[in-house]
NUMAR-984654 format. One record per residue (C-alpha): x, y, z; residue in one letter. Coordinates in nm, 4 decimals. Example, Ala and Ser with C-alpha at 12.3 -4.5 7.8 and 13.67 -1.06 7.14 Angstrom:
<sites>
         x         y         z  residuo
    1.2300   -0.4500    0.7800        a
    1.3670   -0.1060    0.7140        s
</sites>
This chain:
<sites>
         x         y         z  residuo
    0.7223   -6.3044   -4.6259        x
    0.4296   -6.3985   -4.4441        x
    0.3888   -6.3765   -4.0471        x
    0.1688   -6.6625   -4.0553        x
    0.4060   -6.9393   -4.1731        x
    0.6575   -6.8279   -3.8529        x
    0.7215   -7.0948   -3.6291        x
    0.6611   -7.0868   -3.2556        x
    0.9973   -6.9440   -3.1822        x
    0.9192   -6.6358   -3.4445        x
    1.1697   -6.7612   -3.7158        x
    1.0629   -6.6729   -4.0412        x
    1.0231   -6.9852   -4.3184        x
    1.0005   -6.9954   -4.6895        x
    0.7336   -6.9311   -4.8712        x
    0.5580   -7.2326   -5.0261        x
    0.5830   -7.2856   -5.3700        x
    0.2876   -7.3628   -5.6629        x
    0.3394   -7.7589   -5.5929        x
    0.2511   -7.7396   -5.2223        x
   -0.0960   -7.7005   -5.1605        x
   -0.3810   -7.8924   -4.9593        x
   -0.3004   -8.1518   -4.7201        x
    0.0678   -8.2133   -4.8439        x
    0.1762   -7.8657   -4.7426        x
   -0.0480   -7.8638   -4.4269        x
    0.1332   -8.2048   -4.2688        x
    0.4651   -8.0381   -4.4070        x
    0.4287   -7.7478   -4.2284        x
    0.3515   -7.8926   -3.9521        x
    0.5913   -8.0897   -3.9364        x
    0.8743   -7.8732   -4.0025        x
    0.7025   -7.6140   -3.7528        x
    0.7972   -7.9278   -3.4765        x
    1.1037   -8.0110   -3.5931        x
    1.3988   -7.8980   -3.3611        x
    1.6931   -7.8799   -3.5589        x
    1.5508   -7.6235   -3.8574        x
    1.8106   -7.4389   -4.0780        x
    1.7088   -7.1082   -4.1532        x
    1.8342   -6.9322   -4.4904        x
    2.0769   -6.6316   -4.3938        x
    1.8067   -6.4001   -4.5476        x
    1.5884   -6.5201   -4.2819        x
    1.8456   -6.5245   -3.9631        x
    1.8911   -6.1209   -4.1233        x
    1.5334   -6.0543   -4.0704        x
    1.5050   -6.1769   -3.7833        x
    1.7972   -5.9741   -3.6057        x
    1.6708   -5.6392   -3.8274        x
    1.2989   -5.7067   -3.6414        x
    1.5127   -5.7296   -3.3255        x
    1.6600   -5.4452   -3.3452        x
    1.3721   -5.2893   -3.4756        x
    1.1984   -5.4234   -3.1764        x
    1.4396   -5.2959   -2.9415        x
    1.4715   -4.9687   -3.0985        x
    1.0942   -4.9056   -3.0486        x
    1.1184   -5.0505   -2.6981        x
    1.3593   -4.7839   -2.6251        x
    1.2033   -4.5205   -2.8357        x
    0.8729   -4.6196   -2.6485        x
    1.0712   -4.5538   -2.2787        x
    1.2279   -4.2390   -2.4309        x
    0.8512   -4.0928   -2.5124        x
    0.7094   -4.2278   -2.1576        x
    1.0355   -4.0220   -1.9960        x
    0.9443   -3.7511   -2.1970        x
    0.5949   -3.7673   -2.0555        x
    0.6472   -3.8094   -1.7384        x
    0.9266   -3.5128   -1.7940        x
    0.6626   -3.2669   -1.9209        x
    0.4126   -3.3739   -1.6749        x
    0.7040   -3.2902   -1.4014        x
    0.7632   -2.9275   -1.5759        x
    0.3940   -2.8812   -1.6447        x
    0.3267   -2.8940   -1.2162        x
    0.6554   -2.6593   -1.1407        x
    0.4769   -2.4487   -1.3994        x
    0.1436   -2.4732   -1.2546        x
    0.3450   -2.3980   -0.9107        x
    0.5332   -2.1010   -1.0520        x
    0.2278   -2.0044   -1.2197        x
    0.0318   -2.0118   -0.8953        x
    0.3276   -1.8314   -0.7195        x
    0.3601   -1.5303   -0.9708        x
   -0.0604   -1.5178   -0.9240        x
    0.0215   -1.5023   -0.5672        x
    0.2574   -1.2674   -0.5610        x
    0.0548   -1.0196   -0.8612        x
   -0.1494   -1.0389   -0.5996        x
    0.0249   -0.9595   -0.2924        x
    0.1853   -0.6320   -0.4910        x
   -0.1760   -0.5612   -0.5989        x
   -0.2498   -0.5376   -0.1879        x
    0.0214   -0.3212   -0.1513        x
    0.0310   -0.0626   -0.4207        x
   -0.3603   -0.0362   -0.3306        x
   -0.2255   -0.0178    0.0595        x
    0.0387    0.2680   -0.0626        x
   -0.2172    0.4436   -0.2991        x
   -0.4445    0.4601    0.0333        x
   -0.1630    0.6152    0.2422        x
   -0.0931    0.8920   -0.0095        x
   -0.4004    0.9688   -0.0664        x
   -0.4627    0.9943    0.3584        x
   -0.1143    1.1934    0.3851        x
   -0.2784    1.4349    0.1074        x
   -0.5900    1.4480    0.3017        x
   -0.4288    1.4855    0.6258        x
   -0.1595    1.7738    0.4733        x
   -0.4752    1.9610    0.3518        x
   -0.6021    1.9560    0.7035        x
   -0.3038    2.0069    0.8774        x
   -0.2458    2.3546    0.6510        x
   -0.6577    2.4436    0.6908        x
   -0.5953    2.3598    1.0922        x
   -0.2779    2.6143    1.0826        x
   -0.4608    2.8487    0.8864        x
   -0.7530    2.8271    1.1862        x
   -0.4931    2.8804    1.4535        x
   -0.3171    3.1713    1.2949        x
   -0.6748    3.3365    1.3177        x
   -0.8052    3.2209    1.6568        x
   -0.4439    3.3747    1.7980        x
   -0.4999    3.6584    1.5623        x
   -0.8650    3.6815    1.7563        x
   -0.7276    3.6378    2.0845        x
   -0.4239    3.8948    2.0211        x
   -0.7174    4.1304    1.9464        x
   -0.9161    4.0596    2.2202        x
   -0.6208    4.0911    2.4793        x
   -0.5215    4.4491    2.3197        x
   -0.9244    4.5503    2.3808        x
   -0.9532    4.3553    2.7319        x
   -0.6062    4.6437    2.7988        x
   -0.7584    4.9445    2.6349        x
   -1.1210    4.8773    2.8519        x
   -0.9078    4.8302    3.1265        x
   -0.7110    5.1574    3.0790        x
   -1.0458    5.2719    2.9945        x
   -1.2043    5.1703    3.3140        x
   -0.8875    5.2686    3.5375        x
   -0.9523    5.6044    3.3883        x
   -1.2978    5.6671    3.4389        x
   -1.2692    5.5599    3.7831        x
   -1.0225    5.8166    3.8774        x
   -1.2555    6.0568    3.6778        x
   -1.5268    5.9542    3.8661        x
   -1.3460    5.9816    4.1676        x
   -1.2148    6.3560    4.0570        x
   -1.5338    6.4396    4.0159        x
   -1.6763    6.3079    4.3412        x
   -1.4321    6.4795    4.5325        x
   -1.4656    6.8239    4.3424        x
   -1.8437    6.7764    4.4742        x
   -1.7810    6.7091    4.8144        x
   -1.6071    7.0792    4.8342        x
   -1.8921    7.2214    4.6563        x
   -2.2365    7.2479    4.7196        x
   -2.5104    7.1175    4.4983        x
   -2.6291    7.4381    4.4709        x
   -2.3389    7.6010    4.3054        x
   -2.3362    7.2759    4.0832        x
   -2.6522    7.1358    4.0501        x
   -2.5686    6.9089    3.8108        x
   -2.2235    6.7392    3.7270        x
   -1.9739    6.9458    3.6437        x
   -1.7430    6.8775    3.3248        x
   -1.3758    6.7160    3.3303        x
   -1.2363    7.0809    3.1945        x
   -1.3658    7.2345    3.5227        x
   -1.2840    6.9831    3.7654        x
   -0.9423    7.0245    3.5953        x
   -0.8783    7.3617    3.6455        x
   -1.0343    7.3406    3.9593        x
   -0.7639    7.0654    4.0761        x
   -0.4621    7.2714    3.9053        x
   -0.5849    7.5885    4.1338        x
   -0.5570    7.3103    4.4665        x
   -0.1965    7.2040    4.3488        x
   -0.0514    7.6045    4.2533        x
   -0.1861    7.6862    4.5728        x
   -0.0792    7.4195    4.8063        x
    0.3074    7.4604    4.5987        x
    0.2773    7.8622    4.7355        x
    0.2063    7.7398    5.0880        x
    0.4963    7.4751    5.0892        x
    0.7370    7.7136    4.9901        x
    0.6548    8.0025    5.2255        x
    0.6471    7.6666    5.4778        x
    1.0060    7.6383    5.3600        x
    1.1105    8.0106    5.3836        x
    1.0123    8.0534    5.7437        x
    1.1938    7.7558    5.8335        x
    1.5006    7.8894    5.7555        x
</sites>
C-alpha cells in the first residue's frame, strides 16, 4: 500500500498494476481520485478503521504522556517545596541545638563560677569571723590594760616618786591592792561589832 495513491478523503486505493503506466494511469487516477461514489475493497475500509484506531490510540496515548508530564512537573514543585521546607527546617533545628549547646555551655560556665564565688564567700566570712574574734580579744585586751593602767596610776598617787621612781610591776600593785581590801574588810567588821 502506498500513501501516495490515497484520495483526498484518506481512503486507501489499489495498487496499479504492470498495464497502467504513463498518461493512462495518470488521467485514471485522477479521475477516480474525483469521483464521488468510489467502492473501496473491505481490505481497504479494514485499514482504514485499524489507522483510526491506531490514530486515536496515539491521540490518547499522546494526552496520557502530556498528563503524565504535567503530573510530574506538579510532584516535582511539591518536592522542590518539601525539599525547601525540610532545608528550612534542618535549618531552624541547626539554630537551636547551636542556641541549646550555647546555654549549656553558659550554665557550665556560670555553675563553675557560682561554686568558685561560694568558695570566695566561705573565706571572706571565714576572714571576717577571724577578724571579729581579734577586734574582741584587742578589745578585752584594751579594757584590760586600761584598768591596769588605771591600777597603776592610782597605786602612784598614794606613793611618792621617790619610794617608786619608776613604775612599779602588776605583782606589786597587786598585793598592794589585796592589803587595801583585807584591811578595809577588818574595819567594816569592827564598824559592824560596835554597832551592835
Amino acid at each position: 500500500m502506498n500513501y501516495k495513491d490515497a484520495d483526498p478523503e484518506g481512503s486507501v486505493c489499489s495498487q496499479p498494476t504492470a498495464s497502467q503506466t504513463g498518461e493512462n494511469f495518470h488521467q485514471k487516477k485522477v479521475t477516480f481520485a474525483r469521483s464521488k461514489h468510489v467502492t473501496k475493497c473491505q481490505n481497504c475500509q479494514l485499514q482504514d478503521l485499524q489507522l483510526k484506531k491506531l490514530t486515536e490510540q496515539i491521540q490518547n496515548i499522546e494526552e496520557l504522556l502530556i498528563s503524565f508530564q504535567q503530573q510530574i512537573e506538579e510532584r516535582n514543585q511539591e518536592n522542590k517545596k518539601q525539599n525547601q521546607k525540610q532545608e528550612e527546617l534542618l535549618l531552624e533545628l541547626q539554630i537551636i541545638s547551636e542556641k541549646h549547646l550555647q546555654e549549656l555551655i553558659n550554665n557550665g560556665i556560670l555553675q563553675k563560677q557560682n561554686i568558685e564565688f561560694r568558695k570566695e564567700i566561705l573565706k571572706l566570712e571565714q576572714e571576717i569571723s577571724k577578724s571579729q574574734c581579734q577586734n574582741l580579744e584587742l578589745t578585752k585586751r584594751s579594757s584590760e590594760l586600761k584598768f591596769i593602767e588605771s591600777l597603776i596610776q592610782m597605786f602612784m598617787s598614794f606613793h611618792s616618786k621617790v619610794q617608786f621612781p619608776a613604775p612599779p610591776q602588776l605583782k606589786q600593785v597587786w598585793k598592794w591592792l589585796k592589803q587595801i581590801v583585807s584591811e578595809y574588810a577588818i574595819l567594816k567588821q569592827k564598824e559592824l561589832l560596835l554597832h551592835k
